[in-house]
C-alpha positions in Angstrom: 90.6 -55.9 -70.3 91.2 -58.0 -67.1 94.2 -57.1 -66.7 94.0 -54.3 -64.6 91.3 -54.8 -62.9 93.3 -58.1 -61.2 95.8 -56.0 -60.7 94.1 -53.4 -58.7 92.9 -56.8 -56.9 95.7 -58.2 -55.8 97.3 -55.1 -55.3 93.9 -54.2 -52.6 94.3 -58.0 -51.0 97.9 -57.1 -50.5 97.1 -53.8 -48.7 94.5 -55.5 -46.9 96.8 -58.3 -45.7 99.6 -55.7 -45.0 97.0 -53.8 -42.3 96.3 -57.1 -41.1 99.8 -58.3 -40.4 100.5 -54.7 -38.9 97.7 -54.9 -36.6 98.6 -58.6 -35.8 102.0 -57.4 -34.6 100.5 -54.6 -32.3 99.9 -55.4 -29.0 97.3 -52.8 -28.1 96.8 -51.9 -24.5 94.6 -50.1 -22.0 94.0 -49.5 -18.3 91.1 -48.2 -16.5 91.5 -44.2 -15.7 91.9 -44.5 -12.0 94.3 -41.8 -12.4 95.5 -38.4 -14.7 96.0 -39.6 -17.5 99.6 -37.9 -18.0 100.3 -40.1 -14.9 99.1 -43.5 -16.3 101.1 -42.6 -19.7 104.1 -42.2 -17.4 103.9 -45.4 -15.3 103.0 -47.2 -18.2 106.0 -46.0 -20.6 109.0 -48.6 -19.4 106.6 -51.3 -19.0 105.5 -50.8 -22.9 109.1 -50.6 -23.9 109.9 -53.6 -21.7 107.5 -56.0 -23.1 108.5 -55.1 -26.6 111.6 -56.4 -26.1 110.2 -59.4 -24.3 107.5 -60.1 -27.1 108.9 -59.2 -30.1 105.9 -56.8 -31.7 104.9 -53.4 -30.8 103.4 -52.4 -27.8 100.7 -49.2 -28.3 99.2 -47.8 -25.2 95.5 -46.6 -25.9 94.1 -44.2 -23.6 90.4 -44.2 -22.5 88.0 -41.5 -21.4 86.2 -43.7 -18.0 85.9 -47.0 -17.0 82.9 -48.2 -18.9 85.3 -47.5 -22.3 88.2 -50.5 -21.4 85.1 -53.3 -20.4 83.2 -52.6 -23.3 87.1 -52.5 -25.3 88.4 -55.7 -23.7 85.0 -57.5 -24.1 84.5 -56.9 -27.5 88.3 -58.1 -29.1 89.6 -54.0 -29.7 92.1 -54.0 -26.9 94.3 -57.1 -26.2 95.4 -56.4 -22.6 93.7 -54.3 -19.8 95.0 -52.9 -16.4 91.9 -53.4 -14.3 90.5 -53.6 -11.3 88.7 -56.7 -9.6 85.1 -55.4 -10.6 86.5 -54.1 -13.9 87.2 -57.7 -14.8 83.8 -59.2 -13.5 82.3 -56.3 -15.4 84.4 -57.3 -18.7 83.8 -61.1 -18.2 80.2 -60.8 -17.7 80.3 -58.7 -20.6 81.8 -61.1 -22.7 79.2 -63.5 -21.8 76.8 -61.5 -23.7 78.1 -62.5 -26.6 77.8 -65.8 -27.9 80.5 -67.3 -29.0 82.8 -65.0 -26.9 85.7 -66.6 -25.0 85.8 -64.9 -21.3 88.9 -62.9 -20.7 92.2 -63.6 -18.9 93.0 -62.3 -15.6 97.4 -63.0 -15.8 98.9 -61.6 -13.2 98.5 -59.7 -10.3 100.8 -57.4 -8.3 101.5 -59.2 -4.6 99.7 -56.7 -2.5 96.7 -56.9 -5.1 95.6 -60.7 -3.3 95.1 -58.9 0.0 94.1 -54.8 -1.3 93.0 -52.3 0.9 90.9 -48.9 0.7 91.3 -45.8 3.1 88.8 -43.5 4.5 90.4 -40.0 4.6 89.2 -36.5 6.0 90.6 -33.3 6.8 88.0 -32.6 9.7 89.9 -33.2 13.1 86.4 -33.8 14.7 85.9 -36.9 12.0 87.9 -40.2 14.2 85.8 -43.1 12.5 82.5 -43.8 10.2 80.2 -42.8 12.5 81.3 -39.2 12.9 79.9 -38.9 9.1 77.1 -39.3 9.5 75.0 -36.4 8.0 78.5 -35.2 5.9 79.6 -34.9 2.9 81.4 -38.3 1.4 83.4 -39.1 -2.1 83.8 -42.1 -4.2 86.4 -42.4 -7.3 84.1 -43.7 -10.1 81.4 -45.6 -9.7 83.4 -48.5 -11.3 86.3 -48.8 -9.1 86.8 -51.4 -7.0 88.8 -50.0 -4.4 87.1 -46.3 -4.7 83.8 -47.7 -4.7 82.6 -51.1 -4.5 84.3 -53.2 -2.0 84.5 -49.5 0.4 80.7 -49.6 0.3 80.4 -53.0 0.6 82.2 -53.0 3.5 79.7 -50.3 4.9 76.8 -51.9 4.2 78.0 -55.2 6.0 80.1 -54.0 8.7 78.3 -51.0 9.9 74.8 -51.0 8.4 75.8 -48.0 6.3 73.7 -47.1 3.0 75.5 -44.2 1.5 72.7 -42.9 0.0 70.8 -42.6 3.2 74.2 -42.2 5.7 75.8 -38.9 3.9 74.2 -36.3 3.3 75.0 -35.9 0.1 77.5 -38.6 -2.1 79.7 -37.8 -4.9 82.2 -39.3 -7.3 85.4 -37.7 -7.7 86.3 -40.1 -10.9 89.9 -41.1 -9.8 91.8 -41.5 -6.5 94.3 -38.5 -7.0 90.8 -36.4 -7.4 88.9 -38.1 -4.4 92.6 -36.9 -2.3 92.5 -33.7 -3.8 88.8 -32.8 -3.0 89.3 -33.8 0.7 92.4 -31.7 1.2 90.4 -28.5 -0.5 87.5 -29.7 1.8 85.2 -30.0 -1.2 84.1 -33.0 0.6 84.1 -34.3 4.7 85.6 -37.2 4.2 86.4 -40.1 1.1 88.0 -43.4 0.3 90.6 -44.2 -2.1 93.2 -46.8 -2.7 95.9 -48.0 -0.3 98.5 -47.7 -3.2 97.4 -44.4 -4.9 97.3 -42.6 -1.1 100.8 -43.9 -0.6 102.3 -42.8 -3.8 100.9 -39.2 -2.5 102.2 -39.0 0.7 105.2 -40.2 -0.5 105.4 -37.5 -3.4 104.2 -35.0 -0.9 101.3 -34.6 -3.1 99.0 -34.8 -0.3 99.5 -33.1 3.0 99.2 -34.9 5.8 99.4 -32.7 8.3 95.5 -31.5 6.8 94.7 -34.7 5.8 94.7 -37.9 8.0 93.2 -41.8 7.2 90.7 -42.8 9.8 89.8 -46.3 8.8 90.8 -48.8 6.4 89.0 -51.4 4.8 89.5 -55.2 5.4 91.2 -56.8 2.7 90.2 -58.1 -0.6 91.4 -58.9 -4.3 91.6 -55.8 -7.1 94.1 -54.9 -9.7 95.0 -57.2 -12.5 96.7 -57.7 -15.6 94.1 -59.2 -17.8 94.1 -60.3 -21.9 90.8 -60.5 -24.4 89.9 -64.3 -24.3 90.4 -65.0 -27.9 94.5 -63.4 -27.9 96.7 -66.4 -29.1 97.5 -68.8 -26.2 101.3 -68.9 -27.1 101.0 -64.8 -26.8 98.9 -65.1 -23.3 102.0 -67.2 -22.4 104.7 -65.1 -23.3 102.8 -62.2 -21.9 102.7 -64.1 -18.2 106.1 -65.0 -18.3 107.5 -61.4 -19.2 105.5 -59.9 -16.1 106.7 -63.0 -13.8 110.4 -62.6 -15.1 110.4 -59.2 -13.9 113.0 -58.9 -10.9 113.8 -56.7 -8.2 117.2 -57.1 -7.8 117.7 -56.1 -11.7 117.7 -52.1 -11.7 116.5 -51.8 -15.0 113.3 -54.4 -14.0 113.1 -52.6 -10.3 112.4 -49.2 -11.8 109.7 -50.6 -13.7 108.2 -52.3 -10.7 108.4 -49.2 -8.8 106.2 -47.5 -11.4 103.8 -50.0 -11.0 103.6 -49.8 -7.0 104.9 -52.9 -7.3 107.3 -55.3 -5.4 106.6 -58.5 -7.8 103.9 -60.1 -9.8 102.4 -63.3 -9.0 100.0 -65.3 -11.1 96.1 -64.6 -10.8 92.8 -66.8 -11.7 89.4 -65.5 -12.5 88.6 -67.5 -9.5 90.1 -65.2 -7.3 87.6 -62.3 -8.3 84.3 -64.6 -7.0 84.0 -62.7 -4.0 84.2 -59.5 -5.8 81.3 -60.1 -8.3 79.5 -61.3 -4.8 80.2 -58.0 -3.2 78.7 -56.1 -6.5 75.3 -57.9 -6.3 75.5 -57.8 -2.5 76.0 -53.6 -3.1 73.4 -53.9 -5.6 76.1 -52.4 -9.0 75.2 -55.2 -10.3 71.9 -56.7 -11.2 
């Protein structure tokens, strides 16, 4: 009579253990939506592939509807590894923190021009030359999230030029993603908006933008954003492997260049949490964070 009743047992523990060791060998991966999502499949398609081959295990990319979705992912152990920005990551980390128990999440590497990012202020008024032309216009953020579509842009505001948004524009919206905030100053949904330094090249460079409408009057001092990061509790050995195949990737290799051209990248260096200090100061300082 107990026969089969084992037997259905061992045969669930061995399903069981067969999902787990599937999901064990899955690196699962994310990236916050800064962009179309068809584009962020694309750029991330030879990377994925690439670190297969470098790690051994399957590499799934996992595809998220805002920003919110990858801190609260990362934070709570159901993805592995995160594009992000720097207030994405202080977001995650002091979401992790939450939870008790909960090891803080790994910032790995960083693109070189991510330790000294900029943000662009873009219009397609010829009347608009610098901040204080807008005043009483229309203005556009990415999402609220971003670091380098909204945070450290209106941080800079607020401390270099005494500029509350709220107050300054006349009215303040959020596009969602840098291709968008480009897009709604070139139809002239909006005066004026800010956007990455590295999204606005890619689209002059595709001749996605036109420049002969739309022009960058200011940029933004510099600062640290985008990151590689890993959920806290991913096996150290992993983490390791993970740095290495990021760091290994070289230039003068075709093969390693075209991937380092998707990611607007000329190398990747190695990053610290530390590095993203002034960022969670500049949150509290803008008041998006409490």
């Amino acid at each position: 009579m107990l026969k089969r009743p084992l037997a259905l047992f061992a045969g669930l523990v061995l399903s069981c253990s067969s999902l787990l060791a599937q999901a064990a060998d899955t690196l699962k991966v994310s990236a916050i939506p800064d962009e179309a999502p068809t584009e962020l499949l694309r750029k991330f398609k030879p990377l994925g592939e690439y670190l297969e081959q470098k790690l051994g295990m399957k590499v799934e990319f996992v595809p998220v509807s805002d920003y919110p979705a990858v801190v609260e992912a990362l934070a709570t152990d159901r993805l592995d590894m995160a594009w992000l920005g720097g207030f994405t990551f202080v977001q995650a980390n002091l979401k992790s923190q939450e939870t008790k128990g909960s090891i803080p999440p790994t910032p790995l590497v960083q693109r070189e021009q991510d330790a000294k990012f900029t943000s662009k202020f873009i219009t397609a008024n010829p009347e608009i030359e610098s901040l204080a032309d807008l005043k009483g216009k229309t203005f556009a953020f990415g999402s609220i999230s971003s670091t380098s579509g909204s945070l450290m842009p209106r941080y800079f505001m607020l401390k270099d030029d005494n500029i509350k948004p709220e107050t300054y524009f006349s009215r303040v919206a959020y596009s969602g993603a840098h291709d968008a905030t480009a897009a709604w100053v070139q139809a002239g949904k909006v005066d004026a908006g800010v956007l990455n330094a590295s999204v606005w090249d890619k689209l002059v460079a595709s001749g996605k933008v036109d420049t002969n409408k739309v022009k960058v009057f200011a940029t933004t001092p510099s600062y640290y954003d985008y990151n590689w990061t890993v959920r806290g509790s991913l096996d150290p050995a992993l983490k390791a492997k993970i740095k290495q195949a990021f760091l290994d990737l070289d230039p003068a290799k075709p093969g390693d260049k075209a991937i380092l051209d998707l990611q607007a990248a000329s190398r990747f260096i190695e990053t610290s949490p530390d590095n993203y200090k002034g960022i969670e100061e500049a949150a509290r300082a803008a008041e998006l964070l409490k």
